[in-house]
KOLTIPA-537677 format. One record per residue (C-alpha): residue number from 1; residue in one letter; x, y, z negated. Coordinates in Angstrom, 1 decimal. Layout:
N
<r><k>NUM</k><r>A</r><X>X</X><Y>Y</Y><Z>Z</Z></r>
...
//
This chain:
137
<r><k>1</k><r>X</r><X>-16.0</X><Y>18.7</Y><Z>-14.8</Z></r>
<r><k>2</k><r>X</r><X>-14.1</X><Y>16.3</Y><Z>-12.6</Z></r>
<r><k>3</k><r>X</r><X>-10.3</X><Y>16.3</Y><Z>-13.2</Z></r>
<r><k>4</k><r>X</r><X>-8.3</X><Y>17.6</Y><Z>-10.3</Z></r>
<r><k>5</k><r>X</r><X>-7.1</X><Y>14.2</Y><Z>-8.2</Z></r>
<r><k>6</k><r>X</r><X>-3.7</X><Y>15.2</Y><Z>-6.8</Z></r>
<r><k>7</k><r>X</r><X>-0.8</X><Y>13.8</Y><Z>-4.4</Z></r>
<r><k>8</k><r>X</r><X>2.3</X><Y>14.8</Y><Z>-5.9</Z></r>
<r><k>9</k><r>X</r><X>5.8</X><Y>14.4</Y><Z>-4.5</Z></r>
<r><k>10</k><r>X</r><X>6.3</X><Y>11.8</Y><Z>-7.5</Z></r>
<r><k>11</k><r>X</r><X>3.4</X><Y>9.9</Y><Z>-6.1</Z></r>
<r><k>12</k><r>X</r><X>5.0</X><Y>9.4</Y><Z>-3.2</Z></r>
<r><k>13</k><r>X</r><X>7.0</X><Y>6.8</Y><Z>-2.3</Z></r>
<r><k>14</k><r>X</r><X>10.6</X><Y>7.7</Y><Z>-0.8</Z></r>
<r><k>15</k><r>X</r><X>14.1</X><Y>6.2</Y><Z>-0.2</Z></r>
<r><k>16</k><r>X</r><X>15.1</X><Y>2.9</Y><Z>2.1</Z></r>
<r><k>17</k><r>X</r><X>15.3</X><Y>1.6</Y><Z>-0.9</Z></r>
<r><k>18</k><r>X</r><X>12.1</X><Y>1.7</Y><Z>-2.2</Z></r>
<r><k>19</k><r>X</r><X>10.8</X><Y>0.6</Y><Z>1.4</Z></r>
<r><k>20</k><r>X</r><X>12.6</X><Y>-2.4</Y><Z>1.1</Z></r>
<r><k>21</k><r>X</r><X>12.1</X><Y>-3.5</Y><Z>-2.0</Z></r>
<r><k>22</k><r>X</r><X>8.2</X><Y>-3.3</Y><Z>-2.0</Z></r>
<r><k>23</k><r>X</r><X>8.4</X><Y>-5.0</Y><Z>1.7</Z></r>
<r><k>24</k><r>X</r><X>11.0</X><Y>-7.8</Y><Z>0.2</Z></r>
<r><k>25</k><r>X</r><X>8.0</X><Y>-8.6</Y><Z>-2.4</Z></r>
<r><k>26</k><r>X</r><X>5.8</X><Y>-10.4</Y><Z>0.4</Z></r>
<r><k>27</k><r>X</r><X>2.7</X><Y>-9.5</Y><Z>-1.8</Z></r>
<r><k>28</k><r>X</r><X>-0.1</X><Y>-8.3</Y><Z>1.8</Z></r>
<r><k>29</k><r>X</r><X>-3.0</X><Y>-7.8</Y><Z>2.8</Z></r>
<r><k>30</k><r>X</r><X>-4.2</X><Y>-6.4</Y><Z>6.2</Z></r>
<r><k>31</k><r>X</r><X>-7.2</X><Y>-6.0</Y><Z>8.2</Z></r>
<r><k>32</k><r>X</r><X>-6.5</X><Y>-5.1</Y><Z>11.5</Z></r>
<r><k>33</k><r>X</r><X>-6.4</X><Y>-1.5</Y><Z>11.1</Z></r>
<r><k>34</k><r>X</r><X>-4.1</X><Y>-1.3</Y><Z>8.6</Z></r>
<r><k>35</k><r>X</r><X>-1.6</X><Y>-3.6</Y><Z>6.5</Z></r>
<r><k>36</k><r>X</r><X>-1.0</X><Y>-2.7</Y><Z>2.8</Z></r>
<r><k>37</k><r>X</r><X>2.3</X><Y>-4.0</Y><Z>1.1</Z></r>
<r><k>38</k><r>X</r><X>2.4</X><Y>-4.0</Y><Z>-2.7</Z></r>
<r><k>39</k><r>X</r><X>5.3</X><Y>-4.7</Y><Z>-5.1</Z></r>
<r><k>40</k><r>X</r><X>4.5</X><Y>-4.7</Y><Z>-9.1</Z></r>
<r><k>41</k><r>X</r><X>6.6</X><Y>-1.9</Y><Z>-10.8</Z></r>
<r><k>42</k><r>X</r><X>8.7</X><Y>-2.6</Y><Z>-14.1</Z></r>
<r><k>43</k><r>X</r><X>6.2</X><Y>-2.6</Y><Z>-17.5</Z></r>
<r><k>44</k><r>X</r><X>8.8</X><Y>0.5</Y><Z>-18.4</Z></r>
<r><k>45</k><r>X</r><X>8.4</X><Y>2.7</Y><Z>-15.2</Z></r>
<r><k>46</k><r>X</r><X>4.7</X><Y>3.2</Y><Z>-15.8</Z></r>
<r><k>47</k><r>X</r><X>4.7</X><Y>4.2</Y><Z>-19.1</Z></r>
<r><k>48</k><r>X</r><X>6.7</X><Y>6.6</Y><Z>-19.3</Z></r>
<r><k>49</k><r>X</r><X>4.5</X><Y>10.0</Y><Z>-19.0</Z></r>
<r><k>50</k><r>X</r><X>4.4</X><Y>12.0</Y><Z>-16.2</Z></r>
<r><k>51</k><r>X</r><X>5.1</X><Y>8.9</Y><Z>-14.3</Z></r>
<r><k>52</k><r>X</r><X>2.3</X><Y>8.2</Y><Z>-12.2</Z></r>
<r><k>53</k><r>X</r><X>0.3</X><Y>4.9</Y><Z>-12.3</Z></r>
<r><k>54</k><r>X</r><X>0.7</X><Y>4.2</Y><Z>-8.4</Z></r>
<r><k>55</k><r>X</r><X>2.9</X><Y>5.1</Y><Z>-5.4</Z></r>
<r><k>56</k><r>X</r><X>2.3</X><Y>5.4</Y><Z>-1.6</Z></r>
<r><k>57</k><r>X</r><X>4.4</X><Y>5.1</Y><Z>1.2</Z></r>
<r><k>58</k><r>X</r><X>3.5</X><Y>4.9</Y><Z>4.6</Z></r>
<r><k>59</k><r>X</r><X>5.1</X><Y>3.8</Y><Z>7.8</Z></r>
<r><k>60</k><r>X</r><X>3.7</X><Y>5.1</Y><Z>11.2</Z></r>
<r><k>61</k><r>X</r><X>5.3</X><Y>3.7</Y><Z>14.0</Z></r>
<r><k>62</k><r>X</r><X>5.9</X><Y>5.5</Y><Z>17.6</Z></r>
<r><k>63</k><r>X</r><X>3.7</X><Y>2.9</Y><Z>18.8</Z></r>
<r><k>64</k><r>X</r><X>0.6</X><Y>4.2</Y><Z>17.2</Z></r>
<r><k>65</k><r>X</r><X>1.2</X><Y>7.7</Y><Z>19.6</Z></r>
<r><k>66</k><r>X</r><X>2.7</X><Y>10.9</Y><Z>19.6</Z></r>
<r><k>67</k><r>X</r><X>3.9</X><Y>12.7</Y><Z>16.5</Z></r>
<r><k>68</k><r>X</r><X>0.5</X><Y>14.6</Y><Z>16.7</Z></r>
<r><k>69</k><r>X</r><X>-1.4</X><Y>11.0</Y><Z>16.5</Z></r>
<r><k>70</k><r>X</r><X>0.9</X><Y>10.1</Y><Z>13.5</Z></r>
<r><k>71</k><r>X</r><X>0.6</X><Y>13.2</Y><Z>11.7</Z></r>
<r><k>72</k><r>X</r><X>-3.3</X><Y>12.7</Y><Z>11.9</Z></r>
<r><k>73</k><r>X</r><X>-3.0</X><Y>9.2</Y><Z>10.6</Z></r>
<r><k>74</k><r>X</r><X>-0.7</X><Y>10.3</Y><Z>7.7</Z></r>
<r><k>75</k><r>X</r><X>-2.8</X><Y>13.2</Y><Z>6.9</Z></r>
<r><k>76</k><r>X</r><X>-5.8</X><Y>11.1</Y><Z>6.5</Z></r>
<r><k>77</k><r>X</r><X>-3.9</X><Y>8.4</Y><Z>4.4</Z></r>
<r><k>78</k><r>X</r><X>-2.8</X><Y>10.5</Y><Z>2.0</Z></r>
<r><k>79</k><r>X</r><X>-6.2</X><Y>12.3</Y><Z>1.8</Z></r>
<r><k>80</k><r>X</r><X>-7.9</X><Y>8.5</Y><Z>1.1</Z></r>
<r><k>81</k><r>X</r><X>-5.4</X><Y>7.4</Y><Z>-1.2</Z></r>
<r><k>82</k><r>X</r><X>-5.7</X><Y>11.0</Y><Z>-3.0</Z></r>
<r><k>83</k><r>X</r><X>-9.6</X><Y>10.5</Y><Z>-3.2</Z></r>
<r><k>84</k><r>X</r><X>-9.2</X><Y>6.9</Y><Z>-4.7</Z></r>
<r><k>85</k><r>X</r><X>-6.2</X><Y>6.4</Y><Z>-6.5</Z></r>
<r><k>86</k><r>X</r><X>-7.9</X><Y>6.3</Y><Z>-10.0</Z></r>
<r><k>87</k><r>X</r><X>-9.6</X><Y>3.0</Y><Z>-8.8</Z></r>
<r><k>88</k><r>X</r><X>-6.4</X><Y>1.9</Y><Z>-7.6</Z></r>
<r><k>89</k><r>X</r><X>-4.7</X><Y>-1.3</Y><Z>-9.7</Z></r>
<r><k>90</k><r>X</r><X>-2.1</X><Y>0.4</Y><Z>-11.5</Z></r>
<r><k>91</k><r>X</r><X>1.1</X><Y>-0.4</Y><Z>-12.1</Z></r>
<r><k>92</k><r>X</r><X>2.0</X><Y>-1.4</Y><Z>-8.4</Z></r>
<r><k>93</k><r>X</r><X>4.2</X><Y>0.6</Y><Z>-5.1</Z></r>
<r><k>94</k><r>X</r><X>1.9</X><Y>0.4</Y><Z>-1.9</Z></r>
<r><k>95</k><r>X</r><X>3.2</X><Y>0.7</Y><Z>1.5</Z></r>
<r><k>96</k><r>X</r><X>0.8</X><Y>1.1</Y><Z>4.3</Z></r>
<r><k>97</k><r>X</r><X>1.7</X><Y>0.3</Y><Z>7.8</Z></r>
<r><k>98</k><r>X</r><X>-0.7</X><Y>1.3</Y><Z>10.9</Z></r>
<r><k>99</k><r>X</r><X>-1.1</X><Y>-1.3</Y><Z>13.2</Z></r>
<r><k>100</k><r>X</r><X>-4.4</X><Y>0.8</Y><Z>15.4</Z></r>
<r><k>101</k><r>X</r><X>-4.1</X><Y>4.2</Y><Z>17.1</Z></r>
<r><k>102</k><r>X</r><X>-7.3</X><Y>5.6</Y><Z>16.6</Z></r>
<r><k>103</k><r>X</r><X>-7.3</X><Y>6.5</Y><Z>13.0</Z></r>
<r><k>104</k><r>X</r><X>-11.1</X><Y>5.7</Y><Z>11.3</Z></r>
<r><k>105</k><r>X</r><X>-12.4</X><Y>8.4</Y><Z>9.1</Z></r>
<r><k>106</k><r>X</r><X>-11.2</X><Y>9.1</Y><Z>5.6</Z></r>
<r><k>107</k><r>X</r><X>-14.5</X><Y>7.5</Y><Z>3.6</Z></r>
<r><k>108</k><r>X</r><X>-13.6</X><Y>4.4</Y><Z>5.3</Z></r>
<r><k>109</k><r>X</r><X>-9.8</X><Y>4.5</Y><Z>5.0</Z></r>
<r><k>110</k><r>X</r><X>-10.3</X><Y>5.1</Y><Z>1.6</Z></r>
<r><k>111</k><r>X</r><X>-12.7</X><Y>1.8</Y><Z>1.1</Z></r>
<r><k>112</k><r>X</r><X>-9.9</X><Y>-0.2</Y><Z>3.1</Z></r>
<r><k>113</k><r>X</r><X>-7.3</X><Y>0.8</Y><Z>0.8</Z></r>
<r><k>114</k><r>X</r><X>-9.2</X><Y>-0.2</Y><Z>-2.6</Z></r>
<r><k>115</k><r>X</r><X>-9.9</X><Y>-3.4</Y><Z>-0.9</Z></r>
<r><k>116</k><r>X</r><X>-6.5</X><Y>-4.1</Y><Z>0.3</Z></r>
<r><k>117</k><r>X</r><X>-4.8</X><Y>-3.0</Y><Z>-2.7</Z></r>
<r><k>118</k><r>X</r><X>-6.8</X><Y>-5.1</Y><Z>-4.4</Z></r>
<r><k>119</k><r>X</r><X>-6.1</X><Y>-8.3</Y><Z>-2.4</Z></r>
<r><k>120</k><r>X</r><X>-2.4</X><Y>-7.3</Y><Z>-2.0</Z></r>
<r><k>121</k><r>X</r><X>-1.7</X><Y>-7.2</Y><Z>-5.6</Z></r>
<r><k>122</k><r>X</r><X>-2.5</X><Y>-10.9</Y><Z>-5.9</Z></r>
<r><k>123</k><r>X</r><X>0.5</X><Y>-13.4</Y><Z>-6.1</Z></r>
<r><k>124</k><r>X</r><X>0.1</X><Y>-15.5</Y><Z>-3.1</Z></r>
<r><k>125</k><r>X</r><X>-0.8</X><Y>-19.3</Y><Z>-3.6</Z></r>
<r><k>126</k><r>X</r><X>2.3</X><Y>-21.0</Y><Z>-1.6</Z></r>
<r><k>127</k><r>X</r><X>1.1</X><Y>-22.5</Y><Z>1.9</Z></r>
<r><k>128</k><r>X</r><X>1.2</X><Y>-26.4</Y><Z>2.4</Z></r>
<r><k>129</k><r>X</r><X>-1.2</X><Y>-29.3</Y><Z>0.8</Z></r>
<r><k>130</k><r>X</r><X>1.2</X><Y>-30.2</Y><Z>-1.8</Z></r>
<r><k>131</k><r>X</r><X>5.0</X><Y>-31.1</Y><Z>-2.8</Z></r>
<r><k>132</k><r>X</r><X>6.7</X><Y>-33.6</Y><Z>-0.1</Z></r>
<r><k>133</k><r>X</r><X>7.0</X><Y>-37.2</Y><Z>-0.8</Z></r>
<r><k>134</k><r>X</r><X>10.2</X><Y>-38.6</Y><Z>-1.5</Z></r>
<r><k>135</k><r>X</r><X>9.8</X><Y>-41.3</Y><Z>1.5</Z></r>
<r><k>136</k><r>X</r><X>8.3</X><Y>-39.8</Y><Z>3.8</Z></r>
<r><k>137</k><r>X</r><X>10.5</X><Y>-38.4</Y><Z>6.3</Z></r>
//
């Protein structure tokens, strides 16, 4: 028997605080449809029990349509992220932003998010060829 996968209120993420600090962490990955911020959690925070492994926020903008249109988005976030959060990397906030209006179904929202968790979770390799010369100008 299959354990029961549930979405708590603790597995949500909540607060402008929280927001901002998983946003401040620059750690993304997007495709298109959706963007998917991560930020690593301290080593003492997911240990403790009854703390869960991962955390989802999500940000739904009026630009993706009425609150109907949002509500359907969030609904079927939180359904994906409900159905894979075991293969989740643990240990790490997520905060997914909508950047579509038509919201794809829930078996491929929930592929999107292992995949962009995945990527997001990554330390990014810093942008440029190289340090700077000291002559050149």
């Amino acid at each position: 028997m299959t354990p029961l996968l549930r979405f708590s209120a603790g597995m949500r993420l909540s607060g402008q605080r929280a927001f901002a600090r998983v946003f401040a962490c620059r750690q993304t990955a997007g495709n298109g449809v959706i963007v998917v911020h991560a930020a690593a959690r301290p080593v003492e925070a997911v240990t403790v029990p009854g703390v869960p492994a991962v955390r989802l926020g999500l940000s739904v903008s009026r630009r993706v349509g009425a609150a109907v249109e949002r509500h359907h988005w969030k609904r079927r976030l939180r359904e994906a992220f409900r159905l894979s959060q075991r293969d989740l990397p643990a240990g790490f906030d997520y905060v997914v932003v909508v950047r579509r209006r038509e919201p794809p179904t829930v078996a491929e929202l929930s592929v999107m998010l292992q995949s962009l968790c995945e990527r997001a979770r990554r330390p990014r390799r810093p942008k440029g060829r190289g340090p700077r010369r000291k002559d050149s100008p």
